[in-house]
N, C-alpha and C positions, 0 to 999 in steps of 0.2 A: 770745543765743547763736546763732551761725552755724549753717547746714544741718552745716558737714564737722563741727565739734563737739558736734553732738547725735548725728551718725552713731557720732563714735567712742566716746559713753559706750554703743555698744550691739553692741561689738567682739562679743563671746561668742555673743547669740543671733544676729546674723548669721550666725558663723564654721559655727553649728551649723543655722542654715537651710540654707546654701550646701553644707556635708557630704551632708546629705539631697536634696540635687534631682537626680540623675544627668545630667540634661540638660545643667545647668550646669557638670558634670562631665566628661563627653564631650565639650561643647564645646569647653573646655581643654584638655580631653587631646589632642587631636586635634590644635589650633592650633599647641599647645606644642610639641610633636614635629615638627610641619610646620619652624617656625621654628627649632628647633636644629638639623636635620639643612640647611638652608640658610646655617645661619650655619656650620659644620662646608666645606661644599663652598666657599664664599664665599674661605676663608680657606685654601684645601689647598693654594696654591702663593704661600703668602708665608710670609716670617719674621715668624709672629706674634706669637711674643717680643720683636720686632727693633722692629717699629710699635707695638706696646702700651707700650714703656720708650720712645717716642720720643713716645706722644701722652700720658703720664702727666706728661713733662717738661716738655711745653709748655704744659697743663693746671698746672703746677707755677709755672713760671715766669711766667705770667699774673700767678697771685693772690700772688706774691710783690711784684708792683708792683701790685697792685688798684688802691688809690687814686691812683696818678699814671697810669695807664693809661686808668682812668675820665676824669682829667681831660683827658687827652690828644683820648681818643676824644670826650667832649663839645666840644673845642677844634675838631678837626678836621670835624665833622656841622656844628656852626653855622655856620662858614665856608663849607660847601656848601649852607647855606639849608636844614638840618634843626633844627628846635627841638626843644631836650631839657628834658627834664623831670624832677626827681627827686622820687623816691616814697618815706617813710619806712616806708608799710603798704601794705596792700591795699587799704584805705577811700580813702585818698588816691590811691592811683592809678586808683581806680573817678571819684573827684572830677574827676582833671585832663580824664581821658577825656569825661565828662559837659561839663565845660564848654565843652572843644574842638566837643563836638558840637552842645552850645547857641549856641555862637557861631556856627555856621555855618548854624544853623536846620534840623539833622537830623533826620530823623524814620525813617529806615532806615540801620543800620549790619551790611555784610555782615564775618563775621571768617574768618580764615585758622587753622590749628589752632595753639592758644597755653595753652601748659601753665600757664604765669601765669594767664594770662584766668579758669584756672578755677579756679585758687588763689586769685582774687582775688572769683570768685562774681561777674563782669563782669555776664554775663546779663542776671541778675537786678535789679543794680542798674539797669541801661541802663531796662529794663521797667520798672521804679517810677517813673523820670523821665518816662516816655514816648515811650523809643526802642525801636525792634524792634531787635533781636540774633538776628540770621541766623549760622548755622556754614556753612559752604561747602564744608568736609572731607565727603567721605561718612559718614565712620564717625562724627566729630560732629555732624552730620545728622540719621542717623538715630536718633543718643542724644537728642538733642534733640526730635524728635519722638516719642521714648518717655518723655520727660519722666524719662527717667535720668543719670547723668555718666557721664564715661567710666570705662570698667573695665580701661585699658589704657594707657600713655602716650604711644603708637605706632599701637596696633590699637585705638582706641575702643570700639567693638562686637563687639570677639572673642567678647565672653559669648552672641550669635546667631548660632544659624544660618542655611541660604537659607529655611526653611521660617518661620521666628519674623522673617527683615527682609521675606517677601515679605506673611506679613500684617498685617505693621504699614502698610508702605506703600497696602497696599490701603486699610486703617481710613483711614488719616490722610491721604491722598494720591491715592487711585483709583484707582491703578492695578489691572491684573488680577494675579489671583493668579498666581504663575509660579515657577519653576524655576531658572530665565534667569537667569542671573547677568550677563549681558553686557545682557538687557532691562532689569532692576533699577536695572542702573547707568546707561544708558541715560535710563530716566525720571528718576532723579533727578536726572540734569547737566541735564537740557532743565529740569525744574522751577527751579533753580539759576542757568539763564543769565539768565533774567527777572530774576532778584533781583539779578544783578549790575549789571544795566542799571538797575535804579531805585535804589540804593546810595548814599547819599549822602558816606556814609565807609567806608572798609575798617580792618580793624583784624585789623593780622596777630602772631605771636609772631618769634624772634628764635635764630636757630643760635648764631649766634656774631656779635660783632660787633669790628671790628675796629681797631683804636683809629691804627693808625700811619695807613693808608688814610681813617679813618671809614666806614669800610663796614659797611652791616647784610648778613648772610648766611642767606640761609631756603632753605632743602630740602625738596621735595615732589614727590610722584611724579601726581599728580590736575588741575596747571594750575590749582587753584582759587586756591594762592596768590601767581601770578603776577597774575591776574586781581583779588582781590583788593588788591595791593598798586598795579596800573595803571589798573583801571576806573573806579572816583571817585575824586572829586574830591579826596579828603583820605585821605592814609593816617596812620595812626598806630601805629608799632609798638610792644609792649611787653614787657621781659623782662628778668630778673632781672640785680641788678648782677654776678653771676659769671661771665656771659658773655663777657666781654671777650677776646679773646687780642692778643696786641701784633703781630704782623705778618701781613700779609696768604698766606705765607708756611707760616704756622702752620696753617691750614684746611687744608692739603693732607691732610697724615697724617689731620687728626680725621674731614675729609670721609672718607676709607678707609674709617678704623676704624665713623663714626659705623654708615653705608648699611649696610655690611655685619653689621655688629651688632645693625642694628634690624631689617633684612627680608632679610637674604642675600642683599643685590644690590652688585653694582661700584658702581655709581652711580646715585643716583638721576635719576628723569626731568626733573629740572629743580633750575637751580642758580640762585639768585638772587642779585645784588648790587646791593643799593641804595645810592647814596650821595649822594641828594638829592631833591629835586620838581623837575619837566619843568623843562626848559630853552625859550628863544624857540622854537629851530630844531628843536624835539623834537616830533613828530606826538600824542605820547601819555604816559599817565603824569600823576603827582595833581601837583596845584596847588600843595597844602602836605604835608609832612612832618614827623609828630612822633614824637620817642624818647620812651618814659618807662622809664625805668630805676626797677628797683621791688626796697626791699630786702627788707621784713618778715623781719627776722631773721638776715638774713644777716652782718650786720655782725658780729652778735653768734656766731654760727659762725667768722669772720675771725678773733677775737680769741683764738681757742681752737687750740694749736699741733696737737694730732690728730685736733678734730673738723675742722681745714681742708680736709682729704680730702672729706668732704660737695661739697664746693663745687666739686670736680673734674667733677662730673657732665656728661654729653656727653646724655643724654635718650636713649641707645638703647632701654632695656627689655631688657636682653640679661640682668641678674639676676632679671626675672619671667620671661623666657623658662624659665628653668636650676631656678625657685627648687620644691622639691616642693608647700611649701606654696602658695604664689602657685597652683600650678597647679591643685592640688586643692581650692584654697576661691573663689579669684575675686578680681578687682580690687575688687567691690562691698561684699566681707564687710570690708574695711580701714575703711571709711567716710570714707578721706582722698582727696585729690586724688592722690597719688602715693601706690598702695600696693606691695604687695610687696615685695623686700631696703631699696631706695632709699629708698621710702616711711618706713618703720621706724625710718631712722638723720634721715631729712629732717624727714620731722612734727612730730617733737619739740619742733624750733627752732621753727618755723610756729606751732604753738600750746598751745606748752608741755606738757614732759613731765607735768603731773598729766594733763592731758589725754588720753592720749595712754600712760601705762604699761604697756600692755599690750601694745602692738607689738614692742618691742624684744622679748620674750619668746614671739613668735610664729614660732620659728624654730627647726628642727633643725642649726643651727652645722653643717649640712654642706661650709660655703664652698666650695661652688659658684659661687655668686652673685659672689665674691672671686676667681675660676680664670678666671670670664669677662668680666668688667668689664673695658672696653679702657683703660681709663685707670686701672688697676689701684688702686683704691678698698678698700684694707684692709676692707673690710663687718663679717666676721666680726669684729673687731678694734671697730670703733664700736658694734656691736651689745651685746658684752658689758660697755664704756666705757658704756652709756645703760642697759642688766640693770641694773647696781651704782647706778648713782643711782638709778634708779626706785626702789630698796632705801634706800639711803643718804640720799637727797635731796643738793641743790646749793644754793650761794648764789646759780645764776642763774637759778634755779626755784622757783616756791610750794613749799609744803610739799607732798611725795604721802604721808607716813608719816600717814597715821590713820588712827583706827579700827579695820578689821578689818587694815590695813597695821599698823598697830604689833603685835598676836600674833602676824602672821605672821613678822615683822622679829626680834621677840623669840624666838621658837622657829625662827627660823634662825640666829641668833647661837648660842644655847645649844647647838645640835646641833652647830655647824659647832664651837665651844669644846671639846665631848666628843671630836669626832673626831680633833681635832690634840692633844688632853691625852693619850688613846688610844696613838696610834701613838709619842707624843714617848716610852710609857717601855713596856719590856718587858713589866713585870709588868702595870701596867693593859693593854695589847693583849691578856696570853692569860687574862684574865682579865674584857676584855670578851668576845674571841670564843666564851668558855666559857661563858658567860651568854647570849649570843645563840643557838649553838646548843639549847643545855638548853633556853632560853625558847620556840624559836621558834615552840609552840603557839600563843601568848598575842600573836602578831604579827597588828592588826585586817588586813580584806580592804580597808578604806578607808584611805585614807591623803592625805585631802582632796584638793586640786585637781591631784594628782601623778598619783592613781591615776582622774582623771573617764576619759581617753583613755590609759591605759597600766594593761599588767595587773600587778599589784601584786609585788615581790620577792618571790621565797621564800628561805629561810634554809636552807641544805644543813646536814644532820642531825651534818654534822662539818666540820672547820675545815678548809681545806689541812695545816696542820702536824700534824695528829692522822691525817689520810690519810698523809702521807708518812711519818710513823712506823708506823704500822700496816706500811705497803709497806716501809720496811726491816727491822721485823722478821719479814718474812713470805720478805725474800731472804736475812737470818741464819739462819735456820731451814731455807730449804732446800739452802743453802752446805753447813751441817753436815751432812746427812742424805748 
């Protein structure tokens, strides 16, 4: 069993660690504010209705041609001396990577920030083989030298703050303890630039890729993943088959919508397009070039007309930004790669709903998460589509009904049967409400996992209909007088 699935069978006592640490609390709260009121300013002289129905469509239009677009974009990258590779899981794509690296007799691989990479638990594996696996992002940097994942899909280390990265840095690094935000950042790039100069392979992740052009597209504000994808010898990019958009054309809007969504900026500091390895006349830039295109599950999201929406995803973080929960428990309390709104409706696919039941029901259906999503991602809507299975089970999923899931399933049904028996006929409605008031002594204070975080119903001593009679004959009465 993988790290992210032992994480996630231990949803609950996280979620209730993460409650209690204020620190960890504050830290979000703080971020999360920062980052709404940025993304709010970002957006105050555009039609954002205008560009959200414009990047939803092209997003749309993509995955309505995936597979010929896929093969497009693979047609068009080998012709420019890019090899592509396809990946049916994460195990395989850790494989190809590994070999690429064997083959060239690597023994240090710097990476660029790749939300795959750690979906796919890269790291890790590279390490078991005997390759070092450098992050080159600051904020994967410094997760990595906390020997934690990220807790953010944009902001890695949002869960610290200056006073928990500056003594980490000290522990692990030497530096002095400091304040400095500009010192902080400072020592790490200088630590950083060495590692890039001894690199043997870079291995970055992937915005969008572009299938008419063959263009891979990466965004970053840090230089580390330019540097990465130009300093060694060998880059190898990697990222999920839904990336794809079909014209070059297409990037414009999502570039907009993505930067602004994820940090509240027009643009970010560096816009990359690769569409091959160095040429004769070219000073600079890798030798070789590999795509690996990597599905784990995707496919099986493609095949599914509403969970397609999933697949829309632009990687901003603008529903952890928005989401209550996200903010108040943490990226770490999810125990997946992707947590918060996205995470919830994504993980599922990744590794399957028994796994994983609990998330979908980690959510106040505020749709928010659904208000901000620039590629207008129905959430709320998939959320309660994956509620019902995790209940129901699916034919594209193991069984989650058992055990203590079969009472509970069973004493949902029978309630949920009472209630619609109830309301469906006059006499049983006042003649349950009349029994519920009469009873409402005998109503316990527990009311299992409803009532662990919520203070339990009370049952008003008279029905509405017994109240509003009451109050007409109290305005008969004073009519006549």
């Amino acid at each position: 069993m993988s790290q992210h699935q032992e994480a996630v069978q231990e949803f609950h006592p996280r979620v209730h660690a993460a409650l209690q640490d204020s620190q960890i609390r504050n830290n979000f709260r703080k971020a999360m504010d920062g980052l709404m009121g940025k993304r709010q300013q970002a957006f105050a002289d555009w039609d954002l209705e205008g560009l959200r129905d414009l990047g939803a469509a092209v997003r749309l239009r993509a995955l309505s041609r995936l597979p010929e677009l896929l093969e497009e974009l693979e047609a068009n990258l080998t012709r420019q001396g890019v090899r592509v590779h396809w990946a049916e899981n994460g195990d395989q794509a850790c494989e190809i990577i590994r070999d690429i690296c064997q083959a060239r007799d690597a023994k240090k691989v710097i990476k660029g920030k790749s939300m795959v990479s750690e979906e796919m638990e890269l790291n890790a594996y590279l390490e078991e083989a005997g390759i070092e696996a450098l992050e080159s992002d600051l904020g994967e940097y410094l997760v990595q030298l906390a020997e934690e994942t990220p807790s953010h899909i944009i902001m890695p280390a949002i869960h610290k703050n200056t006073d928990e990265i500056s003594a980490l840095m000290h522990e692990k690094t030497g530096t002095q303890p400091s304040r400095d935000v500009a010192y902080l950042t400072a020592s790490a790039r200088q630590q950083l630039r060495e590692k890039f100069m001894q690199a043997d392979v870079g291995v970055s992740g992937v915005n969008f890729a572009v299938a008419e052009t063959g263009t891979l597209c990466l965004v970053e504000n840090e230089g580390n993943g330019r540097l990465t994808t130009t300093t060694p010898s060998c880059h190898i990019a990697v990222t999920g088959i839904e990336k794809v958009v079909e014209k070059l054309e297409d990037v414009t809007p999502l570039l907009a919508l993505l930067t602004r969504s994820a940090t509240g900026q027009h643009v970010t500091t560096y816009v990359n397009m690769i569409s091959g390895p160095r040429k004769e006349e070219e000073k600079d830039g890798p030798e070789e070039v590999h795509l690996v295109l990597v599905d784990s599950g995707r496919s099986s999201i493609y095949q599914d007309e509403e969970l397609l929406d999933t697949l829309r995803c632009i990687r901003c973080g603008a529903c952890m930004n928005h989401c209550p929960v996200y903010t108040r428990v943490g990226g770490h309390a999810y125990g997946t790669t992707y947590p918060g709104p996205i995470g919830k409706i994504l993980m599922p696919h990744l590794l399957g709903l028994d796994k994983t039941r609990d998330l979908p029901s980690a959510s106040t259906l505020c749709g928010a998460c659904g208000e901000v999503c620039p590629v207008k991602i129905p959430i709320p809507k998939l959320l309660q589509r994956l509620r019902k299975e995790a209940v129901d089970g699916d034919s594209l999923r193991p069984s989650v009904v058992s055990g203590h899931g079969v009472k509970r399933r069973f004493l949902e049904v029978l309630a949920w049967k009472g209630w619609a028996k109830m309301h469906a006929h006059a006499g049983f409605y006042r003649l349950g409400t009349r029994m519920m008031t009469s009873l409402r002594g005998l109503m316990p204070s527990k009311l299992g996992g409803w009532t662990r975080y919520r203070t339990p119903p009370r049952i008003a001593s008279k029905s509405f209909q017994q109240m509003m009679r009451e109050h007409a004959q109290k305005s008969n009465a004073g009519g006549r007088s």
